[in-house]
C-alpha positions as CSV (number, residue, x, y, z in Angstrom):
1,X,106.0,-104.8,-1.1
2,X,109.7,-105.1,0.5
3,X,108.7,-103.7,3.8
4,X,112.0,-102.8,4.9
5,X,112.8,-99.8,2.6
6,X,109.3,-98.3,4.6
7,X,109.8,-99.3,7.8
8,X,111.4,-96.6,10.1
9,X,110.9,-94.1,8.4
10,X,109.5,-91.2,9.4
11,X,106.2,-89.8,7.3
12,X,104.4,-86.7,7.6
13,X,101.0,-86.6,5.8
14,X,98.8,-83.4,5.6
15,X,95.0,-83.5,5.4
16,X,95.1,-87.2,7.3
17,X,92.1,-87.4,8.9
18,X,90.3,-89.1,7.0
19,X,90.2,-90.3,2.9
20,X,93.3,-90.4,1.2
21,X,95.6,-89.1,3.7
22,X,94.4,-91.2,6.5
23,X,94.6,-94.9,4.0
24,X,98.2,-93.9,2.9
25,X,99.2,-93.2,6.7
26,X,97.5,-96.3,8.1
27,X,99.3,-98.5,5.1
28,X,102.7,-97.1,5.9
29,X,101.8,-97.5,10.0
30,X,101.3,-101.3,8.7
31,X,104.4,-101.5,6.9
32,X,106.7,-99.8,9.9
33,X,106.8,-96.7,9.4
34,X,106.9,-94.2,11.8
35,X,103.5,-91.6,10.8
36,X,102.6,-88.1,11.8
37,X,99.2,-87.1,10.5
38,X,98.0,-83.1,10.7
39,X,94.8,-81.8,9.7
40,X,92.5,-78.4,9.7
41,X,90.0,-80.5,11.5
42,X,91.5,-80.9,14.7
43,X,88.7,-83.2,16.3
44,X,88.5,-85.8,13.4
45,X,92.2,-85.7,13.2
46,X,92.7,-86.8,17.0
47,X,90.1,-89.4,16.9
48,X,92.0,-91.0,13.6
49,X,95.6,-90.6,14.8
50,X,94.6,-92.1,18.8
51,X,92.3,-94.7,17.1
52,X,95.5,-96.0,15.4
53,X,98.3,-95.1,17.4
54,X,100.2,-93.0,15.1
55,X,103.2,-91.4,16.1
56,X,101.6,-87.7,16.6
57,X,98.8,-86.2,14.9
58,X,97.2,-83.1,15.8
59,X,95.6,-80.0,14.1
60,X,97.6,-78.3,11.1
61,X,96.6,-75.3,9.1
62,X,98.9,-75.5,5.7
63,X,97.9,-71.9,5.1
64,X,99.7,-70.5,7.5
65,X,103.5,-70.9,8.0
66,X,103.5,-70.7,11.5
67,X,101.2,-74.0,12.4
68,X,103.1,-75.8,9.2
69,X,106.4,-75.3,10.7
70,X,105.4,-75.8,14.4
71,X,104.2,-79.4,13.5
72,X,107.3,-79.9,11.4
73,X,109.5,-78.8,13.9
74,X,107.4,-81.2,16.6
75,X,107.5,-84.3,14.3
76,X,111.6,-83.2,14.5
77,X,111.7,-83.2,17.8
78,X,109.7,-86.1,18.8
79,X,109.7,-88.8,16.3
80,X,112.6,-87.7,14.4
81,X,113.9,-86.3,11.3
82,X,111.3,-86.3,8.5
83,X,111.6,-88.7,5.5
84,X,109.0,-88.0,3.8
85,X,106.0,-85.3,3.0
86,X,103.3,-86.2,1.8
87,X,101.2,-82.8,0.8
88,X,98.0,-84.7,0.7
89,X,95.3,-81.5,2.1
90,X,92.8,-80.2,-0.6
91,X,89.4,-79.4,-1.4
92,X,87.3,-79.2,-4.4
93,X,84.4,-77.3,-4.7
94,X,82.2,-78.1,-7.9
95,X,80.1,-75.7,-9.8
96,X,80.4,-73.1,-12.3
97,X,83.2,-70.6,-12.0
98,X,80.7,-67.0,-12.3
99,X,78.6,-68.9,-9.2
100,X,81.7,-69.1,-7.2
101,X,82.3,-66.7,-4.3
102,X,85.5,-64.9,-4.5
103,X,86.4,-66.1,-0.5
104,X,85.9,-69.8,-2.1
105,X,88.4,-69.3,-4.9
106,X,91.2,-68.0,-2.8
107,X,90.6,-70.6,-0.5
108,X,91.0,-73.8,-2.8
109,X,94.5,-72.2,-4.0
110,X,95.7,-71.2,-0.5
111,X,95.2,-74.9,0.7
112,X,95.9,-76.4,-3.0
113,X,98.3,-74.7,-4.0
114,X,99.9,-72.5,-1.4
115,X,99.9,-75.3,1.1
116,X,101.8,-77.7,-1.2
117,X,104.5,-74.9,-2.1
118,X,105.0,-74.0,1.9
119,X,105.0,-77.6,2.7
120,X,107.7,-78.3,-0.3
121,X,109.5,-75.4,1.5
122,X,109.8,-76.2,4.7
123,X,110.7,-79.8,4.0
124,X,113.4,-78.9,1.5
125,X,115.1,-76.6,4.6
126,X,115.4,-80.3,6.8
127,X,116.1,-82.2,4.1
128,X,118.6,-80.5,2.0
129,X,121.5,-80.7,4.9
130,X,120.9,-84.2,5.0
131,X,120.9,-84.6,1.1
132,X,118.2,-87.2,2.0
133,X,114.2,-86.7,1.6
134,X,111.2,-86.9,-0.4
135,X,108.0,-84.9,-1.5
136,X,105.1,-86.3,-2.8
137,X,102.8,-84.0,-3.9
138,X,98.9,-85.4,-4.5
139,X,97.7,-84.0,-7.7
140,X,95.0,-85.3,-9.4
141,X,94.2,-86.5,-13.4
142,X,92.4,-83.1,-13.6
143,X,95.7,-81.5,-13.2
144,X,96.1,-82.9,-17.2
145,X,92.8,-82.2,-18.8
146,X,90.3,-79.5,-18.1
147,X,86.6,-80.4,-16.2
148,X,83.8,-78.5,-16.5
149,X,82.7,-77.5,-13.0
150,X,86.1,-78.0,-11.8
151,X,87.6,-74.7,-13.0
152,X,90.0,-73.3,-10.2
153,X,90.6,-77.5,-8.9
154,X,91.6,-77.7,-12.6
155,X,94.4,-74.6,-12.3
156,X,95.2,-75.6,-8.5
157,X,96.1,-78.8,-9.8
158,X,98.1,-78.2,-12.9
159,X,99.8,-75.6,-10.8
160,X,100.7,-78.8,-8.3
161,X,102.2,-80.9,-11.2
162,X,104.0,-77.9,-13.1
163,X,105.4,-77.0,-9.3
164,X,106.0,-80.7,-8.3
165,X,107.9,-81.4,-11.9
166,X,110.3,-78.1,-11.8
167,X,111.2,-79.1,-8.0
168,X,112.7,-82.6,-9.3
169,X,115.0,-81.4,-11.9
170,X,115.5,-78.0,-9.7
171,X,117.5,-80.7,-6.5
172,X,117.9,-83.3,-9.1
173,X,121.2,-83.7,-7.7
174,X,120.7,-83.5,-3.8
175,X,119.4,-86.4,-3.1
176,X,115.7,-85.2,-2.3
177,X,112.9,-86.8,-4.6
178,X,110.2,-85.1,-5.6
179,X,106.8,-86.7,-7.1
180,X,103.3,-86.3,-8.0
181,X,100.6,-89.0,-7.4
182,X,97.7,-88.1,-9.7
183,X,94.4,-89.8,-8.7
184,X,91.0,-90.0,-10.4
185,X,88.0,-89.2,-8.7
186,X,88.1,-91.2,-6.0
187,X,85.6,-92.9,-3.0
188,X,86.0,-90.3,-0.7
189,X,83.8,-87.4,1.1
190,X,85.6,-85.4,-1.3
191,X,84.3,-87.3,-4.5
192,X,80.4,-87.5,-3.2
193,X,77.5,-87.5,-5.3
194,X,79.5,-87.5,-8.1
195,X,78.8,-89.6,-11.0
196,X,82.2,-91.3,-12.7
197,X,82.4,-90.7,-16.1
198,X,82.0,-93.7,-18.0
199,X,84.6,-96.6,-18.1
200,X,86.6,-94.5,-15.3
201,X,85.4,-96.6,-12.4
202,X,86.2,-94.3,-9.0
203,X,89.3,-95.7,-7.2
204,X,89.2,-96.6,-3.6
205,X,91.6,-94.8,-1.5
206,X,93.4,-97.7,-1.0
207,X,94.7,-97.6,-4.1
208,X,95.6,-94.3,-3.8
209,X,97.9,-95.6,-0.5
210,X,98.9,-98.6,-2.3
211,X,100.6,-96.4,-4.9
212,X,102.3,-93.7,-2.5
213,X,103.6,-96.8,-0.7
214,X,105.5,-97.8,-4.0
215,X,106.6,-94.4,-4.3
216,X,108.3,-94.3,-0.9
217,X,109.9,-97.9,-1.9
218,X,110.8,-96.9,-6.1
219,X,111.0,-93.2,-6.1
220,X,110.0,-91.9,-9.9
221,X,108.4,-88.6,-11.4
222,X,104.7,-89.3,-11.2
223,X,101.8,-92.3,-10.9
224,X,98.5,-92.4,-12.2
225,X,95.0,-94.5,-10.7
226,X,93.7,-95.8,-11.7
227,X,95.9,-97.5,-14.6
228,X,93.2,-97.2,-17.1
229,X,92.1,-93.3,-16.3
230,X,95.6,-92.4,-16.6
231,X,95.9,-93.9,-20.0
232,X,92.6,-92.6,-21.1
233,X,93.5,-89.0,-20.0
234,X,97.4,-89.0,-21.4
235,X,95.6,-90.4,-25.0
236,X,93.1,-87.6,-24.7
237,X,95.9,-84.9,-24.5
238,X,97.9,-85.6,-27.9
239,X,94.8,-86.0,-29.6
240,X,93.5,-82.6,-31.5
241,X,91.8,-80.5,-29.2
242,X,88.1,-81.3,-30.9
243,X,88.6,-84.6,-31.1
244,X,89.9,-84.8,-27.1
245,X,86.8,-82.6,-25.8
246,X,84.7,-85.0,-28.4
247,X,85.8,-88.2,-26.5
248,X,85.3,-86.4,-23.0
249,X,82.1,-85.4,-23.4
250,X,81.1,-89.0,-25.1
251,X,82.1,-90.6,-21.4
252,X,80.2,-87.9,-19.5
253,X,83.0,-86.0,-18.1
254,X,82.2,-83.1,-19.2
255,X,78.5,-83.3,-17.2
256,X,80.1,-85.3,-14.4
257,X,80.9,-82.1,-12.1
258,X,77.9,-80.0,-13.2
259,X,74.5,-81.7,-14.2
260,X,75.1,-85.1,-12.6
261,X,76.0,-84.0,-9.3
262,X,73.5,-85.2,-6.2
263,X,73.3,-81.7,-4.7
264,X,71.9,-83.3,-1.5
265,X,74.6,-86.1,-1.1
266,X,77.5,-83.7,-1.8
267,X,76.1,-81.2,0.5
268,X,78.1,-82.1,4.1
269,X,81.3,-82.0,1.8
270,X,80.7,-78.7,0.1
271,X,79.5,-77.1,3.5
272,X,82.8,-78.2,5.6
273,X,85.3,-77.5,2.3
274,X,83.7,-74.0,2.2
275,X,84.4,-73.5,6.0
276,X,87.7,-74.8,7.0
């Protein structure tokens, strides 16, 4: 990686305290980039961002435009104009869609989806003037197929890449870049007690930073990881729909977010996604 189209620039990443958000921030801090982490969890997301000497982290509710805007706006005025978004804060909830409380459903699409489409707002109002910017929105490969168990992560996370998609060719001419990163399941809290489905090994979160870093360097559309899910799940959707379900319940995707989740090891993640 050419570090110098990284270094000094000036990265916000939401839902950094820990997982995805908090390898892709401490990647970029290795490369020279200046990084400002917020997260709903304000005492995890202190102890990350003062463990590694980021730039300024501090709590950040993506719900609400008031706390969005305020960290913006302090990022502004203390490291310096934002670069780059990164709308990294999610959750995902597992189970069947008539067991899930009504509170729970709102809540995964005000931080999944609302949250991205604030954040994309706000950023666009800093960036446009400078004709200079870029929004990467994380999706996920469930944002192309459909997972049992996942119903309303599913529809967050289409809405993301339909969203994500009509905002590039919407400022295709501004000089602000839009993208999607679209992980599998990953080794995360996020992912626990989940079972992969078979020949989709999880991906590390590293590899999750790895490819926002070449994002930030070689700005295009959208990324998949792993390389072989995203293949597996592009296949799968220009194939008939029979045939597509057929293959994804042969590698188990279709049970990996219902039967063959370890209730007891998914349980600290389910309890904290459900409260934040």
């Amino acid at each position: 990686m050419d570090s110098t189209k990284i270094r000094g620039k000036v990265v916000v990443i939401t839902g950094g305290a820990r997982g995805i958000g908090l390898a892709t921030a401490t990647a970029l801090q290795a490369l020279g980039a200046k990084v400002a982490i917020g997260d709903i969890d304000e005492t995890t997301v202190k102890e990350s961002g003062a463990a590694r000497d980021f730039e300024l982290y501090g709590k950040l509710d993506v719900t609400e435009s008031a706390s969005f805007e305020a960290f913006l706006d302090e990022v502004e005025r203390t490291v310096g104009p934002i670069d780059v978004l990164i709308n990294n804060a999610g959750i995902m909830p597992t189970g069947k869609l008539a067991d899930e409380p009504d509170q729970i459903t709102r809540r995964i699409l005000d931080i999944n989806v609302y949250g991205v489409i604030l954040g994309s707002k706000l950023a666009l109002k800093r960036m446009l003037p400078r004709r200079s910017g870029h929004v990467i929105n994380i999706a996920s490969l469930a944002g192309e197929t459909h997972i049992p168990g996942l119903a309303t992560y599913n529809a967050s996370k289409h809405a993301v890449l339909g969203f994500t998609d009509t905002l590039r060719e919407e400022y295709r001419e501004t000089g602000v870049h839009f993208s999607s990163v679209l992980p599998t399941l990953t080794n995360t809290e996020l992912g626990a007690g989940v079972t992969a489905p078979k020949l989709l090994r999880p991906a590390e979160p590293e590899e999750i930073a790895d490819a926002i870093v070449a994002l930030i360097a070689a700005p295009k559309s959208k990324v998949r990881v792993t390389a072989v899910a995203g293949i597996i799940s592009q296949v799968v959707g220009l194939l008939p729909e029979a045939v597509g379900d057929g293959i994804a319940r042969a590698l188990g995707a279709s049970h990996a977010f219902l039967d063959d989740v370890d209730a007891a090891k998914r349980k600290a993640y389910e309890d904290r996604a459900r409260n934040v």
